[in-house]
Backbone and ligand atoms as CSV (ligand in chain L), in Angstrom:
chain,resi,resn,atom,element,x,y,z
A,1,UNK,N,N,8.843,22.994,1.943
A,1,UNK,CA,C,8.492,21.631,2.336
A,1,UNK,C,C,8.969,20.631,1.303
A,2,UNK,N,N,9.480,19.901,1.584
A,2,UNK,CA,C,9.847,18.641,0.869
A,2,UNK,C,C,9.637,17.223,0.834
A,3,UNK,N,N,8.719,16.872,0.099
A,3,UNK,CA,C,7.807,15.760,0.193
A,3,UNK,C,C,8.307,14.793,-0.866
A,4,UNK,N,N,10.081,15.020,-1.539
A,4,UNK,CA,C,10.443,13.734,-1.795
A,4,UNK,C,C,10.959,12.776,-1.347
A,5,UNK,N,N,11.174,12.096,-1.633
A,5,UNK,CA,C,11.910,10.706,-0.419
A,5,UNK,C,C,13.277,11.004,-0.682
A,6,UNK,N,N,14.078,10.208,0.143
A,6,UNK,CA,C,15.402,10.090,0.277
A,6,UNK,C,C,15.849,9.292,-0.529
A,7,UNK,N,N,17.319,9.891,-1.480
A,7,UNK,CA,C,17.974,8.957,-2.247
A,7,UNK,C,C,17.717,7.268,-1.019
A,8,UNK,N,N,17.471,6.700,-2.350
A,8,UNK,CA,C,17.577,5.442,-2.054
A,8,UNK,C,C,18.851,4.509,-1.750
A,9,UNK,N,N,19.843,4.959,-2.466
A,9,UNK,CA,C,21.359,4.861,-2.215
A,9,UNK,C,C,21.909,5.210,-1.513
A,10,UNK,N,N,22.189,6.010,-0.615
A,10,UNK,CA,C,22.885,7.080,0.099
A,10,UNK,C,C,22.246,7.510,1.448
A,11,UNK,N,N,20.714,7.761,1.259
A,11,UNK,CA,C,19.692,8.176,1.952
A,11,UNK,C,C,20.025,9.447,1.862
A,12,UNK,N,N,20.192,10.276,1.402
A,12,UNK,CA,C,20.532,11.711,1.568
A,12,UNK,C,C,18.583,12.597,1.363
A,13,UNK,N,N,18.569,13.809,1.792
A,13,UNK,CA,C,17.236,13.895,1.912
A,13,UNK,C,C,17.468,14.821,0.577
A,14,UNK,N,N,18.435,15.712,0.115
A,14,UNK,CA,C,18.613,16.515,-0.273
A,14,UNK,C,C,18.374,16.170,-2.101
A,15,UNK,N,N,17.602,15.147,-2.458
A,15,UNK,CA,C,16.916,14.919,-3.558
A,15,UNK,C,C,15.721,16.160,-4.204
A,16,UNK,N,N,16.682,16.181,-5.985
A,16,UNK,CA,C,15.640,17.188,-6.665
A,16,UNK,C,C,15.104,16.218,-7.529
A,17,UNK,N,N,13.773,17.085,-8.274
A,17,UNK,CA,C,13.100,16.397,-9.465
A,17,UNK,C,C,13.627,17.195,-10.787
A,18,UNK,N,N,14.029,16.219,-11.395
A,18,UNK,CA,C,14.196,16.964,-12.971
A,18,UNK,C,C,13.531,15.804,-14.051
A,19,UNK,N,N,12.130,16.479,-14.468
A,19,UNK,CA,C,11.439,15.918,-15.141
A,19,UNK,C,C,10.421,15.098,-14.119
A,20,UNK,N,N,10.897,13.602,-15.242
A,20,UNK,CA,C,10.195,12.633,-14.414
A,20,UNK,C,C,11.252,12.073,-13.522
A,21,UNK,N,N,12.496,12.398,-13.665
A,21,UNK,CA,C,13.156,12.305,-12.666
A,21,UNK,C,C,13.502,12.481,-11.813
A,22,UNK,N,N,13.976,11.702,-10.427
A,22,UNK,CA,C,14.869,12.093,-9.077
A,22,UNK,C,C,16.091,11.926,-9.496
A,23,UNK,N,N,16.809,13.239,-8.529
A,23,UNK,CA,C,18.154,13.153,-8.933
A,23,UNK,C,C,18.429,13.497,-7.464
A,24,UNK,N,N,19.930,12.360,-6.930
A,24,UNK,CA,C,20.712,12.923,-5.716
A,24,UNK,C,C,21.967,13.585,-5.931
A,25,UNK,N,N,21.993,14.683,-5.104
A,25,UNK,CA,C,23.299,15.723,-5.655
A,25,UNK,C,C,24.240,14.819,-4.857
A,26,UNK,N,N,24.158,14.168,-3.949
A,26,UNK,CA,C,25.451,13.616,-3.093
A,26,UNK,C,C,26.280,11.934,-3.790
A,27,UNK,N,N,25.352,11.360,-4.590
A,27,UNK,CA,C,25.899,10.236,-4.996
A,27,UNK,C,C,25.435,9.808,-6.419
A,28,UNK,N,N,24.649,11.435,-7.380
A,28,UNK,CA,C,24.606,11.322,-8.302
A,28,UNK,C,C,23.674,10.087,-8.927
A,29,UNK,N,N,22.693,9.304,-8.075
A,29,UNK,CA,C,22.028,8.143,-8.241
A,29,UNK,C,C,20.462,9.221,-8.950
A,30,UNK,N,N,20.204,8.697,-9.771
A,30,UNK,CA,C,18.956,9.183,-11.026
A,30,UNK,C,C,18.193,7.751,-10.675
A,31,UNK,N,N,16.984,8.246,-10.482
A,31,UNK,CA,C,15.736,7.169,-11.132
A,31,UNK,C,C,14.506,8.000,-11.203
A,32,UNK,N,N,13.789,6.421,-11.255
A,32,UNK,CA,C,12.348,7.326,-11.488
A,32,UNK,C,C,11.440,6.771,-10.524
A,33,UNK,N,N,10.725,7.870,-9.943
A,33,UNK,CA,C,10.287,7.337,-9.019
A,33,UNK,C,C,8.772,6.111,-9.211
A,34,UNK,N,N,8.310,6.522,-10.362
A,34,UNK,CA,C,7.434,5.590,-10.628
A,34,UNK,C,C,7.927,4.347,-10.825
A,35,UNK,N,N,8.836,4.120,-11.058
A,35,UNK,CA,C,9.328,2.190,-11.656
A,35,UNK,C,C,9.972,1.734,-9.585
A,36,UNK,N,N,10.697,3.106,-9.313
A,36,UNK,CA,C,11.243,2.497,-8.025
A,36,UNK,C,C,9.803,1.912,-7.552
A,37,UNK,N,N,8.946,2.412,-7.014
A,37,UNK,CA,C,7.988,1.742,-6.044
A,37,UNK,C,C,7.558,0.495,-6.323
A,38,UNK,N,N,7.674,-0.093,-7.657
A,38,UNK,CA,C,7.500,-1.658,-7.828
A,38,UNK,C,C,8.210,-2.468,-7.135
A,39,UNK,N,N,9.781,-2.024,-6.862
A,39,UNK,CA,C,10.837,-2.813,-6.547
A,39,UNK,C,C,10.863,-2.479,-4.765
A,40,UNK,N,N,10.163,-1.183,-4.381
A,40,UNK,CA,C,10.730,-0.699,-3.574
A,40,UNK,C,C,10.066,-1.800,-2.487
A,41,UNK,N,N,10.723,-2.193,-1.078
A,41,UNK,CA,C,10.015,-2.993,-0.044
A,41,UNK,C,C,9.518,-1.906,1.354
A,42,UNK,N,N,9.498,-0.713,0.660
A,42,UNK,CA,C,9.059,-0.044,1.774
A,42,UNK,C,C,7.405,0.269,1.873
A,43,UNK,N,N,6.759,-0.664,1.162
A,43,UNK,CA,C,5.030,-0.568,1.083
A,43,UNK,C,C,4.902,-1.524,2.080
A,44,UNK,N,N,4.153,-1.309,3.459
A,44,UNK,CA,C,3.824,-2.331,4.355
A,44,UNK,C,C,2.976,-1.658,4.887
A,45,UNK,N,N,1.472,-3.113,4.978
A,45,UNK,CA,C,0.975,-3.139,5.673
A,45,UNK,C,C,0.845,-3.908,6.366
A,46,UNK,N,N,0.270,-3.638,7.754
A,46,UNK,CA,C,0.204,-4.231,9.016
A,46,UNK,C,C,-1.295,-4.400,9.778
A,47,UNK,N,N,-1.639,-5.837,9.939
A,47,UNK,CA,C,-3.020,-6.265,9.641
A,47,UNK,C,C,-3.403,-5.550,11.191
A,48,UNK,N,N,-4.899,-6.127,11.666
A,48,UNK,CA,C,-5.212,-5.530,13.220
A,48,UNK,C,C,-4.295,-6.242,14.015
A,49,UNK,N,N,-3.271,-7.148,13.981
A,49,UNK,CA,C,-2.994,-8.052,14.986
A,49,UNK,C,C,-1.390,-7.671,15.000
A,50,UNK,N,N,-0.989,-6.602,14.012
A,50,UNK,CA,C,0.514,-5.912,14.326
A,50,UNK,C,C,1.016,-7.076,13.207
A,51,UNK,N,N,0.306,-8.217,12.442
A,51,UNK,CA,C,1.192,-9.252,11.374
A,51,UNK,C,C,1.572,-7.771,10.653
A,52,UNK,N,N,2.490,-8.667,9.472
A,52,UNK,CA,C,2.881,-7.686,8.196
A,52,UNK,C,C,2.190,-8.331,7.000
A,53,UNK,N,N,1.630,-7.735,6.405
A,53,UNK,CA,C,0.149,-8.714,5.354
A,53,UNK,C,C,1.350,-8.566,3.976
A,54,UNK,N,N,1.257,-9.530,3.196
A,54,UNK,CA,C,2.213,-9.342,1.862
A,54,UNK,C,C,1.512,-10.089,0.566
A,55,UNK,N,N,1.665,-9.299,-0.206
A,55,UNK,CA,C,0.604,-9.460,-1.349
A,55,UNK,C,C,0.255,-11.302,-1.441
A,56,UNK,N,N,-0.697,-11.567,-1.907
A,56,UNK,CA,C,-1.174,-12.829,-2.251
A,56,UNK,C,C,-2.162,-13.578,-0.918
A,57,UNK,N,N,-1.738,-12.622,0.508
A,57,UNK,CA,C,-2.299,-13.369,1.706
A,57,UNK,C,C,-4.021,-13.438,1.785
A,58,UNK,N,N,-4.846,-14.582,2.331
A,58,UNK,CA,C,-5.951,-14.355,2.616
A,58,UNK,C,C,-6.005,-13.500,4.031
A,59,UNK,N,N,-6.792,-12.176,3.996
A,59,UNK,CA,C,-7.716,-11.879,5.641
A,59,UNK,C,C,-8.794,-11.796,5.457
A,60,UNK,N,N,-9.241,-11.670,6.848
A,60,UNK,CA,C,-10.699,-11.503,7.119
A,60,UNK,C,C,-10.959,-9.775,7.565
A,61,UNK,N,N,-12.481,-9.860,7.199
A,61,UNK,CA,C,-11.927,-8.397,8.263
A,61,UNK,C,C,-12.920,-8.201,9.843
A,62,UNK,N,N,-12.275,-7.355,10.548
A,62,UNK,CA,C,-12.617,-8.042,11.955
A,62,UNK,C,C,-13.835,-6.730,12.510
A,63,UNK,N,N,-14.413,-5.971,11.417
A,63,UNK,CA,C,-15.381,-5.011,11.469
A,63,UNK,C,C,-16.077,-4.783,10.227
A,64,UNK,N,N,-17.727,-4.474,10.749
A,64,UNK,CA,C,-18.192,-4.511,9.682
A,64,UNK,C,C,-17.882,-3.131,8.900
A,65,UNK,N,N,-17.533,-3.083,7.665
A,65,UNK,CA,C,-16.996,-1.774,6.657
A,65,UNK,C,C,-18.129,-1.138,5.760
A,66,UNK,N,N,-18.552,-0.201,5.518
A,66,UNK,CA,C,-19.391,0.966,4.895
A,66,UNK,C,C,-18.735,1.163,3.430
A,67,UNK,N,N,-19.218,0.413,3.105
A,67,UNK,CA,C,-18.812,0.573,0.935
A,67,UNK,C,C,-19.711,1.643,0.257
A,68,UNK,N,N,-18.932,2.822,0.165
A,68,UNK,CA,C,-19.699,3.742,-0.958
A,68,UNK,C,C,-19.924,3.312,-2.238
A,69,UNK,N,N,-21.128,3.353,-2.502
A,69,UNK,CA,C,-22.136,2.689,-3.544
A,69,UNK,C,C,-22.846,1.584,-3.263
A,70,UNK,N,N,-21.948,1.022,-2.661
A,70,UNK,CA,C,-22.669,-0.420,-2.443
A,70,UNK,C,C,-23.878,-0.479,-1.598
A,71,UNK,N,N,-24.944,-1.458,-1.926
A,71,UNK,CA,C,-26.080,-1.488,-1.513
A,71,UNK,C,C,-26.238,-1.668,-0.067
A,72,UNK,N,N,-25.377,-2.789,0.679
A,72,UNK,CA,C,-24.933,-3.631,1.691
A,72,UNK,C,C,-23.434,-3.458,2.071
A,73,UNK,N,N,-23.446,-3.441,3.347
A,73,UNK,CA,C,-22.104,-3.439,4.093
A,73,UNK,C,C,-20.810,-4.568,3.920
A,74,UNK,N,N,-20.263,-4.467,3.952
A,74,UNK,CA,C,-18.872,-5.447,4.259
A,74,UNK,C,C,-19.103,-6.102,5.527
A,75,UNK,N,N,-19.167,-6.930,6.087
A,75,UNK,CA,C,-19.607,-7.765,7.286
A,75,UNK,C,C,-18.092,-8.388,7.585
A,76,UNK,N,N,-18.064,-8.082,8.693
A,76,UNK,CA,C,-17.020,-8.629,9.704
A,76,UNK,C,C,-16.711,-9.642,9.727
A,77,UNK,N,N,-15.760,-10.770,9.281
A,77,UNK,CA,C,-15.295,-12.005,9.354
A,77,UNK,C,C,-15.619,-12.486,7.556
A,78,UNK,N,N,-15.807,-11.291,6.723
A,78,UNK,CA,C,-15.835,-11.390,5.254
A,78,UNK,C,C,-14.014,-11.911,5.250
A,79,UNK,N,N,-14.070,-12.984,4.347
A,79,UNK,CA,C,-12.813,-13.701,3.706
A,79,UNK,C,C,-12.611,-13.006,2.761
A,80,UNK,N,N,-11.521,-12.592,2.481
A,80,UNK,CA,C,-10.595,-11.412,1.130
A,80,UNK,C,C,-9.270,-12.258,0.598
A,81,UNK,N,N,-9.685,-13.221,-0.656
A,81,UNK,CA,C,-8.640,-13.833,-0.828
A,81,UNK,C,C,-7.185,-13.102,-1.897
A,82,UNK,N,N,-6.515,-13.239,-1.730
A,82,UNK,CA,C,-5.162,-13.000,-2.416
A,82,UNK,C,C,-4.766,-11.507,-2.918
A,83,UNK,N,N,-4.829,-10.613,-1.371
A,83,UNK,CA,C,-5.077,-9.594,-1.437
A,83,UNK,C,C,-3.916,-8.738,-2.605
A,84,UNK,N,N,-3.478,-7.327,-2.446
A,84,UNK,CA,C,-2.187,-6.782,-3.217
A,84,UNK,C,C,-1.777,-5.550,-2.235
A,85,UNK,N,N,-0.697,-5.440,-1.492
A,85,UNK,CA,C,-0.348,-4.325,-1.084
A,85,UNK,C,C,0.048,-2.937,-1.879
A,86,UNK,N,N,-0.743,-2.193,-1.479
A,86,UNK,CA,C,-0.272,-0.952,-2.615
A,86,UNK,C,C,-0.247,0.436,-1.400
A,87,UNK,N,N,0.503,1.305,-1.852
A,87,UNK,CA,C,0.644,2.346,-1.021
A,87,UNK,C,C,-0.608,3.304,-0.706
A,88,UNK,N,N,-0.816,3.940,-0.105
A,88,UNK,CA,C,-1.885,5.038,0.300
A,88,UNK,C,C,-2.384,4.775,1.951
A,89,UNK,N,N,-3.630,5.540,1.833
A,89,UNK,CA,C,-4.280,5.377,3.106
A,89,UNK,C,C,-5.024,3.726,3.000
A,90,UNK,N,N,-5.563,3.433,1.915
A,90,UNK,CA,C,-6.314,2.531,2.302
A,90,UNK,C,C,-4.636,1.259,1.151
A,91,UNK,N,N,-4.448,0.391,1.789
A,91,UNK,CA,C,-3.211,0.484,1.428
A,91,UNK,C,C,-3.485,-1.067,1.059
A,92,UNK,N,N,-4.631,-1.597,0.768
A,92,UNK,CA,C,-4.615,-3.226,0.363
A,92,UNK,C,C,-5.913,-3.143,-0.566
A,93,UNK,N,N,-5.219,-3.596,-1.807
A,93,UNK,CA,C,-6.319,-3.796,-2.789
A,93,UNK,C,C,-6.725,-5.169,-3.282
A,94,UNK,N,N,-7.964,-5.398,-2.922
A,94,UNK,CA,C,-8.456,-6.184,-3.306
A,94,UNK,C,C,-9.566,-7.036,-4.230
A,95,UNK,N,N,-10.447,-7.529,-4.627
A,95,UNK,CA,C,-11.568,-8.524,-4.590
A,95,UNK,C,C,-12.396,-8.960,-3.852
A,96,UNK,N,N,-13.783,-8.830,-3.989
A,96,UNK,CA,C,-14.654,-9.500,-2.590
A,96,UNK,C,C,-15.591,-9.517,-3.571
A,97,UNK,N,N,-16.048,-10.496,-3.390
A,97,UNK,CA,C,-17.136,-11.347,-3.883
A,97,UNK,C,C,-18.362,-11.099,-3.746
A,98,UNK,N,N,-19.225,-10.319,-4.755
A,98,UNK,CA,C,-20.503,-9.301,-4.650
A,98,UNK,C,C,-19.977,-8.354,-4.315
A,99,UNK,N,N,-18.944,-7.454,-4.619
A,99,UNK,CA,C,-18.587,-6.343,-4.188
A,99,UNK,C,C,-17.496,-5.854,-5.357
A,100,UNK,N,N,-16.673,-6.934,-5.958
A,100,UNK,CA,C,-15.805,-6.720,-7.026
A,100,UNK,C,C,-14.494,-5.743,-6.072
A,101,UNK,N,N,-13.926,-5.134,-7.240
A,101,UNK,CA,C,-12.256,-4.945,-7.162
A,101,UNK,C,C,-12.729,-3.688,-5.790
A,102,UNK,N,N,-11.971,-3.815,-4.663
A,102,UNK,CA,C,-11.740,-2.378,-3.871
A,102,UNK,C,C,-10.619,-2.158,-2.632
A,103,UNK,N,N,-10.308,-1.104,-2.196
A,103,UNK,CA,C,-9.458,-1.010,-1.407
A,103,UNK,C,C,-9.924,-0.784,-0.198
A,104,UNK,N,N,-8.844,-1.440,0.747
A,104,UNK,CA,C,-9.351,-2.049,2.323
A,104,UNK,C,C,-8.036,-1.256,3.061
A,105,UNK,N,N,-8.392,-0.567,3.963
A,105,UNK,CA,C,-7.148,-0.629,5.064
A,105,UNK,C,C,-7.093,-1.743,6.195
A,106,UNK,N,N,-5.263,-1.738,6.237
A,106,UNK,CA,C,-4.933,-2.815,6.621
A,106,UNK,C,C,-4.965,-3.097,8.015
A,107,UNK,N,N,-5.459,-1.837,9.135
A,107,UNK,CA,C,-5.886,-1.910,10.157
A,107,UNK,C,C,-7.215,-2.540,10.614
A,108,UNK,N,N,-8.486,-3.040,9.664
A,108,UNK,CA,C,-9.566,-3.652,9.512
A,108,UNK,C,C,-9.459,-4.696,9.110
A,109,UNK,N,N,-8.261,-5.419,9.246
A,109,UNK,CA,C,-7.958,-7.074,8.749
A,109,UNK,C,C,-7.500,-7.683,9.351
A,110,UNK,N,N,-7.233,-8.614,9.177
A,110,UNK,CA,C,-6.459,-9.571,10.253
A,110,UNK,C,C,-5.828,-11.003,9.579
A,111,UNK,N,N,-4.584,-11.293,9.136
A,111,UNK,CA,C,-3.953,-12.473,8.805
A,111,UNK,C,C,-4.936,-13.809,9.053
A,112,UNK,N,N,-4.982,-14.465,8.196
A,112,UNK,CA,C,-5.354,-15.893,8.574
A,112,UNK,C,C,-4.856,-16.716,8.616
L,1,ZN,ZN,ZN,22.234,9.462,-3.080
């Protein structure tokens, strides 16, 4: 199984790791994959309404959400200002106010 990405140059799938490095045998392109994902534009999320959300945007969210630890729920039509897209399942990190720093998926939001 091969769960690295495709040269970024070339697209070839046929990318090894040496070290902390990716290496493509077809166009000889080396990086690392940790610095690529800063630059990379393939982190998107996509709010409930099919928008494309991009770091700095305010949403709301359009269901109430279940915060582990937290005393009280996330309530539906909660404002999340100047969110950050980051990769994973829950793929928007944010700030909320009485709730501090946490991550939201971007299917429970909605552009404003
Ligand atoms: Zn390549």
């Amino acid at each position: 199984m091969n769960t690295l990405p495709n040269c970024p140059k070339c697209n070839s799938e046929y990318v090894y790791e040496d070290g902390t490095l990716l290496i493509c045998p077809e166009c000889a392109h080396e990086w690392n994959p940790a610095e690529a994902q800063e630059v990379e534009e393939g982190v998107v999320a996509i709010d409930a309404n099919g928008n494309k959300l991009a770091d700095g945007d305010t949403v709301t969210l359009i269901k109430d959400l279940k915060v582990k630890g937290a005393p009280k729920d996330l309530k539906q039509g909660t404002r999340v200002k100047n969110i950050r897209i980051v990769e994973g399942d829950h793929n928007i990190d944010c700030k909320i106010d009485g709730f501090g720093a946490m991550k939201l998926k971007s299917e429970f939001v909605k552009k404003i």
